[in-house]
C-alpha positions in Angstrom: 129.2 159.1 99.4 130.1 158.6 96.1 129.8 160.6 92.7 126.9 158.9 91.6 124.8 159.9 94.5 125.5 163.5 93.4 124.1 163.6 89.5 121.8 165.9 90.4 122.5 168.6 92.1 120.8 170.2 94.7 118.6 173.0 93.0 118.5 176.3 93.0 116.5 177.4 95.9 118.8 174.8 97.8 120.3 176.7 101.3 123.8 177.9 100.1 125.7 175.5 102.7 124.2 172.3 101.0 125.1 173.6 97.4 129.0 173.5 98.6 128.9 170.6 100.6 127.5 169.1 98.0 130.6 170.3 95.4 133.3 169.6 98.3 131.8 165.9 98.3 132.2 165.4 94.7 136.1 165.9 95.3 136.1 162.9 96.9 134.1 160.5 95.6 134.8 157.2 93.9 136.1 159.2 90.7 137.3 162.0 89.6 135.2 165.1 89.3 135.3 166.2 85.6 134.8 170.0 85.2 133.8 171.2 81.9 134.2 175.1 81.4 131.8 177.3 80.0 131.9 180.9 78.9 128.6 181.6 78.6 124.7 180.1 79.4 124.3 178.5 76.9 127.6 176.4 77.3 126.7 175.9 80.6 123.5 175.2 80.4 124.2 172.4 77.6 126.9 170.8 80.2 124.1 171.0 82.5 122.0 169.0 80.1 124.9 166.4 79.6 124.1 165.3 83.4 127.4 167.2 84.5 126.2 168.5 88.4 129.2 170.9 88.7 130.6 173.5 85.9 133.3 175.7 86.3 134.0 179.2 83.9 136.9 179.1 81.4 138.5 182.8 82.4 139.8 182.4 78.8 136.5 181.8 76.9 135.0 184.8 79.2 137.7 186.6 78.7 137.9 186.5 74.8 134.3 186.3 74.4 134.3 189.8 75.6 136.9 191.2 74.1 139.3 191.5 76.6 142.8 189.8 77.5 142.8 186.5 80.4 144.8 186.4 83.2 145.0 190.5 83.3 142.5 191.7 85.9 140.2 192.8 83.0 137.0 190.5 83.9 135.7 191.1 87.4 132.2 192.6 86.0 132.1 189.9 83.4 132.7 187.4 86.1 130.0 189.0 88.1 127.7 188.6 85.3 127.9 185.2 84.3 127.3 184.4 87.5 124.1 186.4 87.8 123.3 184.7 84.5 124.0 180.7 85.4 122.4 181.3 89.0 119.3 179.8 88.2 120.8 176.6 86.1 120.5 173.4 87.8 124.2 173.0 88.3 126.7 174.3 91.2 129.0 176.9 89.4 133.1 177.1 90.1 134.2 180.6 88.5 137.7 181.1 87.7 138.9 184.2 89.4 142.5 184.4 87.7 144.5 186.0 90.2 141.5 187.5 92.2 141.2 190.7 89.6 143.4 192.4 92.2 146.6 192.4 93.9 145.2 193.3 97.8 143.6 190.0 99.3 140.6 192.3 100.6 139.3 193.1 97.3 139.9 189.5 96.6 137.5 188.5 98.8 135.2 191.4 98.3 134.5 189.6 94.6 133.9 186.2 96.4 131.9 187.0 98.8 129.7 188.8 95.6 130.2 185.5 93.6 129.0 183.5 96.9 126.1 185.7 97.4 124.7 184.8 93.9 125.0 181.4 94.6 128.6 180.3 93.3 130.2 177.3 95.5 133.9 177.7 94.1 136.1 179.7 93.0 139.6 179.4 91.5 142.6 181.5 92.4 145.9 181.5 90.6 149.7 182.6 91.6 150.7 183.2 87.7 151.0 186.9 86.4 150.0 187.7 82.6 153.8 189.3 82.1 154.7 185.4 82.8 156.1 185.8 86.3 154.8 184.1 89.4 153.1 186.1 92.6 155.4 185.7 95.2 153.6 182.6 97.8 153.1 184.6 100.8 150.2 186.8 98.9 148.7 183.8 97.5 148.0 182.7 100.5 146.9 185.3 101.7 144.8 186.0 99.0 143.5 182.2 99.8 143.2 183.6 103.7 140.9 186.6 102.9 138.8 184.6 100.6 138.2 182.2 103.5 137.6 184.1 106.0 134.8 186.4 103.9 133.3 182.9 102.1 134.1 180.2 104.2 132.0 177.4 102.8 133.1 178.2 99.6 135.4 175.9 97.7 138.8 177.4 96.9 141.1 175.9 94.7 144.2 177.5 94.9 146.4 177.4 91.3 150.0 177.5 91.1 151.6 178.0 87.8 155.0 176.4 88.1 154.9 174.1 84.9 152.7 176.5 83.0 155.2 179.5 83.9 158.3 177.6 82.9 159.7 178.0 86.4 163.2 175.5 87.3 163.1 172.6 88.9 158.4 172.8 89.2 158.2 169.9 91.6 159.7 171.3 94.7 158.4 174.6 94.4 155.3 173.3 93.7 154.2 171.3 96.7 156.2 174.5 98.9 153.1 176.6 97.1 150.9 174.2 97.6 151.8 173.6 101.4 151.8 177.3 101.7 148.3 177.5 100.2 146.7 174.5 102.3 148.1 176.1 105.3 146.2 179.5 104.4 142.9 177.6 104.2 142.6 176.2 100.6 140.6 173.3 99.9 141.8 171.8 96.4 145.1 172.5 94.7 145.2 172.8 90.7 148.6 172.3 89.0 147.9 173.0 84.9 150.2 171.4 82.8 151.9 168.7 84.5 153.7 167.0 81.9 152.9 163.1 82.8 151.6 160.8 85.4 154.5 159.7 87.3 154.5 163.7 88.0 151.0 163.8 88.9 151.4 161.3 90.7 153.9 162.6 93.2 152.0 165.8 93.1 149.2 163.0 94.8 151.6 162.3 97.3 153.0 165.3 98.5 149.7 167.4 98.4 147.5 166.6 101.7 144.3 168.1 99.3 142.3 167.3 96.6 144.7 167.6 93.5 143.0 169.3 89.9 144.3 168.9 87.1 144.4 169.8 83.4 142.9 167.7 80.5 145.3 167.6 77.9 144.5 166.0 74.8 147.5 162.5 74.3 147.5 162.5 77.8 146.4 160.8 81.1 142.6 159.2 80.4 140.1 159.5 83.2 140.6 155.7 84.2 144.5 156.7 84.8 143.9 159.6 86.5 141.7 158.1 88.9 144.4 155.7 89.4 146.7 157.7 89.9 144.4 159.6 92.8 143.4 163.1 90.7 140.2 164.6 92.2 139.0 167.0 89.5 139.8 166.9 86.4 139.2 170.4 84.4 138.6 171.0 80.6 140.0 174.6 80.6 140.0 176.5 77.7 139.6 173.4 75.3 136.2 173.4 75.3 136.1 177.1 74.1 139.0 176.6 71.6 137.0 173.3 70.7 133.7 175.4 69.7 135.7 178.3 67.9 137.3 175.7 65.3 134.0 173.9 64.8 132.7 177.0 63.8 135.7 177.9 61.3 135.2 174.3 59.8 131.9 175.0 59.2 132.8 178.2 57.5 135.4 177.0 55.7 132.6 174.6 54.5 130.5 176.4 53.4 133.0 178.4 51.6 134.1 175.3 49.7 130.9 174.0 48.6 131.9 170.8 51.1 128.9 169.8 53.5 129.6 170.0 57.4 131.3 166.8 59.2 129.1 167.3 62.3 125.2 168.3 62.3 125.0 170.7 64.9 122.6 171.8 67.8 119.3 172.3 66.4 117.4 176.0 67.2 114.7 174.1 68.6 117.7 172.5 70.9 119.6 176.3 71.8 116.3 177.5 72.4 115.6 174.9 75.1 118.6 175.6 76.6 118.2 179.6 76.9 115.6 178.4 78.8 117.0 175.9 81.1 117.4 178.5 84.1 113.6 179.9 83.4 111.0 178.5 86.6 
């Protein structure tokens, strides 16, 4: 099967089984899946529009457009409820979990098995801390474990934070998490921030799962990712950060008496797209 016999996705009403088969199969197709974030409908539902069939949540973007601090256990309810919100969009939804939202594995995959249940065919789990320190492997996995065993079609990519983090010497401890996390039932493995291809490509090699990665801006295109053998390719927070400075240009514009660079969405076009989940 390849990607291009996946641009729609199955819809809504679509029995729960085929939604994630249907988002394990675009991890290997002919090309790398790329997964732009959202961090709120309407972000979603314009990826949706774009002919994107999967979207994943930026836990930054829904983090900040809350209020609250990423990567400290601060957004299960808003992670619940822009779930509830994109359930009816015709796109299958990843959410970024952070670390789970908890420390016990059970809890973990108490918020899962809720995110499954309205409709959500992947989740991301990470091993990074917000006071900059990594979990130790062993409740990772088991984190991974609990989540499996609670979901189990459910599409769990399993984060490790060894370049973001600053650990040593990333590479070996890297593919020892990653080995750790396949083992616990993981079915994708995302490494943010490694610096350059020859790494990502021996991250490739030594990781028996899809391999995600980061989109960083000067680095690896598409094309050479998919060379190298990436699977998913993620947008992260850029797309977030993206939309934020837009809208500071825009003020700073205005402020200056210069016109706009870009003409943006029309109403008539927002409008459509708070919509887009509406029967």
């Amino acid at each position: 099967m390849t990607v291009d016999d996946l641009v729609i996705p199955p819809a809504p009403g679509t029995p729960m089984n085929e939604r994630c088969a249907a988002f394990h199969a675009l991890h290997h197709a002919d090309r790398p899946l790329l997964l732009p974030n959202a961090w709120d409908h309407a972000s979603a539902a314009a990826f949706a529009a774009r002919g994107h069939p999967a979207v994943g949540t930026t836990s930054l973007g829904v983090a900040a457009a809350a209020g609250l601090p990423d990567a400290a256990a601060a957004t299960r309810a808003e992670n619940l409820r822009l779930a509830r919100a994109l359930r009816g969009l015709p796109v299958l939804l990843s959410v970024d979990m952070e670390a789970g939202c908890a420390d016990d594995p059970a809890a973990v995959a108490d918020l899962a098995a809720e995110l499954a249940a309205l409709g959500v065919v992947g989740i991301n789990i990470e091993d990074g801390r917000a006071d900059g320190t990594l979990d130790p492997p062993a409740l990772t996995a088991a984190k991974v474990a609990a989540v499996k065993a609670a979901a189990p079609a459910l599409f769990v990519n399993a984060r490790t934070d060894t370049w973001w983090l600053g650990m040593p010497d990333p590479l070996p401890a890297t593919l020892a998490r990653a080995r750790a996390y396949a083992d616990a039932g993981a079915d994708g493995i995302f490494v943010p921030a490694a610096p350059d291809a020859d790494t990502i490509g021996a991250l490739v090699a030594g990781i028996d799962l899809p391999l995600n990665v980061l989109y960083r801006p000067g680095g690896p295109t598409l094309d050479e990712l998919r060379a190298i053998g990436v699977a998913r390719v993620s947008t992260g927070s850029l797309l977030f950060r993206a939309a934020l400075g837009a809208a500071l240009d825009v003020l700073d514009a205005v402020r200056s008496g210069a016109a706009p660079d870009r003409e943006p969405p029309s109403y008539a076009e927002v409008q459509r797209l708070s919509g887009a989940s509406r029967p």
